[in-house]
N, C-alpha and C positions, 0 to 999 in steps of 0.2 A: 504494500500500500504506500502510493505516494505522499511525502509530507505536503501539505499545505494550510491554508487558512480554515479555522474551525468555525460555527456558528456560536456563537453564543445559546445561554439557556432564554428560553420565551419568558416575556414578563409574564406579571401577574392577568394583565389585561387581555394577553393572547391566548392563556393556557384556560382563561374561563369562557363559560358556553355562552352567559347572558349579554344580553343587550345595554345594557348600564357599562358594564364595562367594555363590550363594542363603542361606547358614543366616546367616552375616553381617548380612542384615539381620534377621532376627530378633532383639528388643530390648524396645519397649514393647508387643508383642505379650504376651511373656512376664510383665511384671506383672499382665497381665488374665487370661491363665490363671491364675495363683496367687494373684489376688485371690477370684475366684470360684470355684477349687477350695476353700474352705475349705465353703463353705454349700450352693450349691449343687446341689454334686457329691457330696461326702463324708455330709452328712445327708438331703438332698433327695430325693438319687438313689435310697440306699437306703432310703429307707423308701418311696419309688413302688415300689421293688421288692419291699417287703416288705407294702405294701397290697395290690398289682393285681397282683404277678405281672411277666411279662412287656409285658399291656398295652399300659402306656403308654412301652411303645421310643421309640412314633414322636412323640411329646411332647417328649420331651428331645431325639432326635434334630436332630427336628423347629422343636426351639425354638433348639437349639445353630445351624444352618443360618440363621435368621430374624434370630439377632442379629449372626451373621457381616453380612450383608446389609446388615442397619439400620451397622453401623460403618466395612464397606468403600465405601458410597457415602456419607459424613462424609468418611473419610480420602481417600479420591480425589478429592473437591470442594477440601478442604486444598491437598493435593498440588497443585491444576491452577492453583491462587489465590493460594494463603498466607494462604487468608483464614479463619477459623473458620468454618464455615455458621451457627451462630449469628448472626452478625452478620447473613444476609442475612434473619433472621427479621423484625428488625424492620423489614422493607418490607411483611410481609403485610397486606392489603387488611383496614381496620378501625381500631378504638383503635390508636394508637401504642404500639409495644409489647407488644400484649397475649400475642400468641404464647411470647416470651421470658419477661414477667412466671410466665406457667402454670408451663412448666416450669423457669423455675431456681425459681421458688418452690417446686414438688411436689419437684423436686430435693434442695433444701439439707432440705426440711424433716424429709427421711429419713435423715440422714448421723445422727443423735444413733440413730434405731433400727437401725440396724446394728450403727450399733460399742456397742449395747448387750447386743443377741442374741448378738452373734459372743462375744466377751467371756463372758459368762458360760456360753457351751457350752464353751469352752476351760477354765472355771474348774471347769465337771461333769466335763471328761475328768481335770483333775489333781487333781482331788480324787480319783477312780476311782481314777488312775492308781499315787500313791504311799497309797491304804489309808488318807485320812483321814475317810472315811466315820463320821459320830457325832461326831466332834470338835466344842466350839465356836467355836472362831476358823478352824480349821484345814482346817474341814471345810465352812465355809460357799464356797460358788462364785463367792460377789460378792467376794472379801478375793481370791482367786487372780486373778480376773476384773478387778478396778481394778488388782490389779499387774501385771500383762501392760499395758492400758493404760497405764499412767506407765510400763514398759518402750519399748513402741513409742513414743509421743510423744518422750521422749528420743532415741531411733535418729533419728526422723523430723527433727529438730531440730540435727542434728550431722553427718548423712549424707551423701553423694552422691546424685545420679540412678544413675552409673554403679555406683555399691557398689550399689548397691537393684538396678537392672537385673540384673547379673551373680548377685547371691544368690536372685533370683525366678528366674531361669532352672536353677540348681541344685535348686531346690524343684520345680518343671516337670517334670524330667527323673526324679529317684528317685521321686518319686508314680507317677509312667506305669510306669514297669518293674516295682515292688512290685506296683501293683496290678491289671498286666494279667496278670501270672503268675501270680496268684491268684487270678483270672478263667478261665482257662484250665485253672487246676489242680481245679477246683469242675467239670470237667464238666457246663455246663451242656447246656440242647437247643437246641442252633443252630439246628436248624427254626421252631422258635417264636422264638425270637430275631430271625431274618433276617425271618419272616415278620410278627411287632408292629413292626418298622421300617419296613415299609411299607404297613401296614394298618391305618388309624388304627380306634379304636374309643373308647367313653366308656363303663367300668365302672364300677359301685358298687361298693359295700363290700361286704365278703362277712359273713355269719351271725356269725362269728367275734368278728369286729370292736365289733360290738355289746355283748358278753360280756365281753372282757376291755380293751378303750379305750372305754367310752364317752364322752369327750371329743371323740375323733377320729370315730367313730360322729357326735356331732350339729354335727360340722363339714362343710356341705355341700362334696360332690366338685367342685363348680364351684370353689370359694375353695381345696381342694386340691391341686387341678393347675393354677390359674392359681397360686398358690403355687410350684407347681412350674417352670412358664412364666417367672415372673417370677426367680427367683431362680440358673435357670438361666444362666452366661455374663455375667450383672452386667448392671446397667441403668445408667440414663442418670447417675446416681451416679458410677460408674467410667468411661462414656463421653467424656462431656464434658471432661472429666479427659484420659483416654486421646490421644485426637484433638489437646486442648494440647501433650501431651508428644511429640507427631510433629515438633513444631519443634526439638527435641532434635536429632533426624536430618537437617534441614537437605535432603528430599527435593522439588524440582522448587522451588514458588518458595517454599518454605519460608523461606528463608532472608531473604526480603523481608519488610519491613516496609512492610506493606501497610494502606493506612486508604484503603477505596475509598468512595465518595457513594450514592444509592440506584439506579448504574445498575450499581454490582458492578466487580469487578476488570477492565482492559484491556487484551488481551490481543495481543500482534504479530497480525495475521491473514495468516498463512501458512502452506500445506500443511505446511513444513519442521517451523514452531514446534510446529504443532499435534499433527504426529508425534512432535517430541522429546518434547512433553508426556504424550502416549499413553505411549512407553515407560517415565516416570519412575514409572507407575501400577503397573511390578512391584515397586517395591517397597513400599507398605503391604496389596497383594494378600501377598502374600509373607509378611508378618509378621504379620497379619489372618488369614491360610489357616493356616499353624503354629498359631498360638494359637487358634484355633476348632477346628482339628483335635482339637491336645490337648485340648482342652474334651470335646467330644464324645467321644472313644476312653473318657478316664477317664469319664465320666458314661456311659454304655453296659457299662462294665467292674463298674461302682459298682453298675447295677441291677441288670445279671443277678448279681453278687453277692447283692443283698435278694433276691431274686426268689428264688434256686434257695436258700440256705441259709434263711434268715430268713422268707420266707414260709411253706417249708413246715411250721415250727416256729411258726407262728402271733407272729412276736413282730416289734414293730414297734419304730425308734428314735422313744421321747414321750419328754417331761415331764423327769426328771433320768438320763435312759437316751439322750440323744440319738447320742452316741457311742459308748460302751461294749458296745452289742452290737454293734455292727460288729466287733467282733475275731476271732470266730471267720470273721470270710474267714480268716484266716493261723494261725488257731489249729487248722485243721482239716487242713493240713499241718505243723504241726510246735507241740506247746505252747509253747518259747520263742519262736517267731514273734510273741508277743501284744507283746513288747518293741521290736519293728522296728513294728509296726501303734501304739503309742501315739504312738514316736518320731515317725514319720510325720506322723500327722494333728498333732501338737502343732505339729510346723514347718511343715505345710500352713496351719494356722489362725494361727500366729503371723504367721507371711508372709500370709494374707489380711488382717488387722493392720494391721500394719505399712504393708502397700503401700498402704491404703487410706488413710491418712491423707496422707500423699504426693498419691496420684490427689485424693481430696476437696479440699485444696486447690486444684489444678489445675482443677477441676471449677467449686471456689468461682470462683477467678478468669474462667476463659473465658465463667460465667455471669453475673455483674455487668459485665463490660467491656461488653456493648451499653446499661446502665444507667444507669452510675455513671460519671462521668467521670475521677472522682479514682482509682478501681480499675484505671481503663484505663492512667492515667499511673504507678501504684504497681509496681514490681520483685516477682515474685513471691517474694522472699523476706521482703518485708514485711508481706506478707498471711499470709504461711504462722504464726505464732504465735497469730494471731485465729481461725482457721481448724481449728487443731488443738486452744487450747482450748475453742470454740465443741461441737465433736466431742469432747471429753474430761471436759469438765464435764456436758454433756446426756448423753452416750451413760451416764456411771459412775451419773448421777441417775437416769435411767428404768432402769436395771438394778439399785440399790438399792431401788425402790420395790416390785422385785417381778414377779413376773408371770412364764409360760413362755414361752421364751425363741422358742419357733417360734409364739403368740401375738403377741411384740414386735416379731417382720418380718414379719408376715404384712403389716399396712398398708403397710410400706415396700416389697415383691416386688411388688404390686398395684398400686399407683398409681405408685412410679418405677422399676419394671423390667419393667411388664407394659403401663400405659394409654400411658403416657412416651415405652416404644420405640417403639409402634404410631403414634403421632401423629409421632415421629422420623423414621419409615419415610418417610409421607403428605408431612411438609413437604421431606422430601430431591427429593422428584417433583418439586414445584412449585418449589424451587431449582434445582435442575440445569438443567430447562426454561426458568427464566425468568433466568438470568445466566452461563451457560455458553454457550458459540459452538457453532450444533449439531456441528461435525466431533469436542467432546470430549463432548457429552453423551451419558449410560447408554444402551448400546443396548437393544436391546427384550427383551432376555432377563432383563438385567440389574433391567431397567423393569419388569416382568412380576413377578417375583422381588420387588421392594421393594415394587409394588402389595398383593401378596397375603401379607406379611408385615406391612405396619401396618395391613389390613384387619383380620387375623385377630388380632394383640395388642392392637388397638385394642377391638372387639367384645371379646374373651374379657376382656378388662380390664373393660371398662362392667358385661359380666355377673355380674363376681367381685364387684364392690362392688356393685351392687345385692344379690348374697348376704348380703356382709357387712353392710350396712346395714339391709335389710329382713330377710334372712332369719335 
């Protein structure tokens, strides 16, 4: 028997059967719900619902499921290694590097368009919000918009993991309950509901559309639902990020400090080891499955909300409306409800904010450590101040300059939440296969599942830019 790395014994919370100690690990799950409920879910979703209707269920369903996929085979390659998957990028056959160079470069180069978009729709809901509409200082959405940013950058900068962790999971939870009850209270038609979740179909815009957005009207449907695709569940932005912060939880050999050669991490080979390692994989399933759930339930909740109210009033969230008509979900059971619906989203998006500055970091780093050598030896609390002004100064610049705000991520949902996952998907194939021992590699279901999800966001990606570019 060959020497190699042993698993550790399961905690407390792996070895027991109940569900109390299943929610336990739920953790860095929960900042990636409440990073990408802010965009999304909350804007994204309803206005697919307020273009198409019903539709495109099976899109966002569908999209919600694909990036579960693309993150639970990263976190389980973590888990079985300790080792980042990134890191085995740069063996792929070619330029040295060039795999990794693609995507942290597509990566980082989106962080400044986010947190410029995010930002100034949070600065159109309080501007809505407290009636400073016409003002000039007061009233403008970049002045509300750069102070939320120098808000968050200070939290980011003085915080815990575990204050972040624990305040994103309280954001998780009252989102889901507000906005499934008002889901439910909208009678929508569950037949057509149940039935666009799984029957995909590809609508144009309807007559309407044309009349009263022509903006959105000569924005081809490809670049609008890969929009949708992409911005769905956060992309490799919040990924790579994400999959860092598992070392947090210290799950399987997590907690090793691992720097493997180009033949990959080495593993005991034993039935035993290789089983213990099997079972350590309930827990980023686990935490992965919760926040993809949540993802989905609220983005499902989100659009038959556009769908059933919002569509049939012909009125779509654009331009300095991104948020504000979403209120009658809750305004239509009760008119002070409009106070709990701003509450909401303000701390939905504040929390997408906030966490993301956090995750980008994380993001930054696991993406230059196969790079830079000096990044790999730096503590990530040394990186994190270059990181967040890097994201603070670019994000407040492009959002001073102008522009609508679902215009300023469209690049960014497209190329690092839509081409990015897809090729994530593709290179997890060819890592699992070629540096994992087969008794832990993805079984065929699994295999199947991750083939036909970096297919189809890989394709849908290359089509949306060639939209955007040519068309």
């Amino acid at each position: 028997m060959s020497e190699g790395l042993k698993y550790p014994p399961l905690t407390e919370e792996l070895r027991s059967r109940n569900l109390k100690s299943l929610a336990l690990l739920f953790g860095p799950g929960a900042i990636i719900a409440s990073v990408t409920i802010g965009s999304g879910e909350t804007v994204f979703a309803s206005r697919g619902g307020a273009l198409f209707g019903y539709a495109l269920l099976w899109c966002f369903v569908g999209g919600g499921i694909m990036k579960f996929v693309q993150v639970y085979t990263a976190a389980r390659y973590i888990t079985l290694t300790g080792e980042h998957p990134i890191e085995r990028w740069r063996y792929l056959p070619g330029p040295q590097n060039w795999a990794v160079w693609i995507l942290a470069g597509i990566t980082l180069l989106c962080f400044p368009l986010w947190l410029s978009g995010l930002p100034k729709m949070l600065g159109g809901l309080t501007v809505w919000m407290f009636g400073f509409e016409g003002m000039q200082v007061w009233g403008d959405e970049r002045v509300w918009g750069t102070t939320y940013v120098v808000v968050a950058i200070t939290l980011t900068l003085v915080q815990s993991y575990a204050a972040l962790e624990r305040f994103q999971t309280v954001v998780v939870g009252v989102l889901l309950l507000s906005i499934i009850v008002a889901a439910i209270a909208v009678q929508p038609d569950w037949l057509a509901v149940i039935y666009h979740i799984f029957v995909p179909s590809l609508p144009d815009y309807q007559p309407w559309v044309a009349e009263k957005y022509p903006a959105i009207n000569d924005r081809s449907p490809w670049i609008e639902i890969g929009v949708y695709l992409g911005a769905i569940g956060g992309g490799t932005q919040d990924y790579f990020g994400y999959i860092g912060m598992l070392r947090e939880k210290g799950w399987g050999l997590l907690k090793e400090k691992v720097e493997a050669g180009s033949e990959g991490v080495h593993l005991e080979d034993s039935a035993e080891n290789y089983q213990l390692g099997k079972r350590w994989l309930r827990a980023p399933f686990t935490d992965g499955l919760v926040s993809f759930t949540c993802i989905v339930i609220f983005t499902i909740a989100f659009m038959v909300l556009g769908a059933t109210v919002l569509h049939t009033q012909q009125i779509v969230p654009a331009s300095d409306k991104l948020l504000s008509v979403q209120a009658e979900f809750l305004t239509l059971l009760h008119p002070n409800l409009v106070y709990l619906y701003q509450g909401g989203v303000l701390l939905a998006f504040f929390g997408t904010i906030l966490g993301a500055y956090e995750l980008y970091t994380r993001t930054t780093y696991e993406c230059l450590r196969p790079l830079v050598t000096r990044v790999r030896e730096l503590p990530l609390a040394a990186l994190r101040p270059w990181v967040v002004a890097y994201c603070g100064i670019g994000g407040v610049a492009i959002m001073w300059l102008g522009g609508n705000p679902v215009a300023i991520v469209t690049p960014a949902a497209i190329f690092g939440s839509l081409l990015t996952c897809g090729l994530w998907c593709l290179l997890m194939i060819w890592t699992d296969r070629r540096f994992l021992p087969k008794p832990l590699q993805m079984g065929s279901g699994l295999l199947i599942l991750n083939l036909f999800s970096g297919l189809f966001l890989t394709c849908w990606g290359l089509r949306s830019i060639y939209e955007l570019i040519v068309g």
